[in-house]
C-alpha positions as CSV (number, residue, x, y, z in Angstrom):
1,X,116.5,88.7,111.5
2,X,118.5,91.6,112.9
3,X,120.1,91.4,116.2
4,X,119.4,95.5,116.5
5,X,117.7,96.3,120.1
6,X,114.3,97.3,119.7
7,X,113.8,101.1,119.4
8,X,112.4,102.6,122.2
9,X,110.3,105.1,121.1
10,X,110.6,108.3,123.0
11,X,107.7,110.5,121.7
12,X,104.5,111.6,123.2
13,X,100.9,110.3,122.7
14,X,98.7,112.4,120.9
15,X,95.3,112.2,120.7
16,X,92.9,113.5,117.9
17,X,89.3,113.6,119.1
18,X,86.6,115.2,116.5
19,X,85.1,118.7,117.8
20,X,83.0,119.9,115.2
21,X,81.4,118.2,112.3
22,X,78.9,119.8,109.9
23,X,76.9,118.2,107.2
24,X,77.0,114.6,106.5
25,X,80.6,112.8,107.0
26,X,81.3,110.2,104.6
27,X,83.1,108.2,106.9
28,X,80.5,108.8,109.8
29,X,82.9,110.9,111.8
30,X,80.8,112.2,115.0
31,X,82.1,115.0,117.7
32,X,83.8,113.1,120.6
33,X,85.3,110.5,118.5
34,X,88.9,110.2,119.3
35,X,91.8,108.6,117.3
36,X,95.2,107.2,119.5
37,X,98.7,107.5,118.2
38,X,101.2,106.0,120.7
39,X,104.0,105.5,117.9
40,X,103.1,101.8,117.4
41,X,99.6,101.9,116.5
42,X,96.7,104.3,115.7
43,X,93.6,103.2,118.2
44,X,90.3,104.2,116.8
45,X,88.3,104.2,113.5
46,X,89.4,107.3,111.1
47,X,89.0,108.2,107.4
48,X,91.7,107.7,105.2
49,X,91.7,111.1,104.0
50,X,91.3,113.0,107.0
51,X,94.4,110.7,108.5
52,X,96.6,111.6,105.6
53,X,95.9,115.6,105.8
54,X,96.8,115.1,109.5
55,X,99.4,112.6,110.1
56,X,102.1,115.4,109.7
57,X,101.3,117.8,112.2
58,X,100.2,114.6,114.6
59,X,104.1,113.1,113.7
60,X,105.3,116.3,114.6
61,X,103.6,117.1,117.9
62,X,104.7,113.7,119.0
63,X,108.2,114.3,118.9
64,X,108.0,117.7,120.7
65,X,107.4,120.3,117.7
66,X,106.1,123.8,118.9
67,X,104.0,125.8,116.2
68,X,104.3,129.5,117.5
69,X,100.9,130.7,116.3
70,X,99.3,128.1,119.3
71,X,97.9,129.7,122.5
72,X,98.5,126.0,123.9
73,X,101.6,124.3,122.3
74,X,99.8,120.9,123.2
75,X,96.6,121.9,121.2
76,X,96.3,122.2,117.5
77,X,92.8,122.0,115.4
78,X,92.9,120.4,112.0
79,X,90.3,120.6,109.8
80,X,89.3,117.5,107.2
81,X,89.9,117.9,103.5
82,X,86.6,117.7,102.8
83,X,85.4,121.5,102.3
84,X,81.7,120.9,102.0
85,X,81.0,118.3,105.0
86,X,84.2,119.6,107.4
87,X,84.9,117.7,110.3
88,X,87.6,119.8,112.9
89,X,89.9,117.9,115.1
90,X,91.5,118.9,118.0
91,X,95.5,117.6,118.0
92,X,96.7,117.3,121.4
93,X,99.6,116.0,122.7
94,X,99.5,114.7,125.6
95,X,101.9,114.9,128.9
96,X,102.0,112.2,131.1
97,X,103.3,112.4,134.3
């Protein structure tokens, strides 16, 4: 056991919610769903795949990273790997207080 404080994690949460979702979605992806990321734990059902094309842009955003080609610096799309049944998710980081 390490006698290391616990980390406090300084980053923001970001929330992934579905926006668009054509065809038929393997993992049953529907528009509204939304996925959590508070740095401990991801809250919500997501597909593996989709997770992993993501999780580097979500990682990013939480820790303040600013993509210049963003009208909103706290919004980001993503689209799902899977070209011929896409499902679009909005990244957004959100700003508490």
């Amino acid at each position: 056991m390490c006698n290391r404080p616990a980390h406090e994690d300084k980053g923001f949460p970001i929330v992934a919610k579905v926006i668009q979702q054509e065809g038929e979605c393997i993992a049953g992806h529907e528009v509204g769903d939304e996925i959590r990321f508070d740095g401990m734990k991801i809250q919500g059902d997501v597909c593996i795949h989709a997770l992993y094309s993501f999780l580097p842009k979500v990682f990013a955003m939480r820790y303040g990273a600013e993509f210049p080609w963003l009208e909103n610096g706290d919004v980001a799309t993503h689209a799902c790997p899977d070209a011929w049944n896409p499902v679009v998710f909005e990244i957004r980081r959100v700003k508490e207080g």
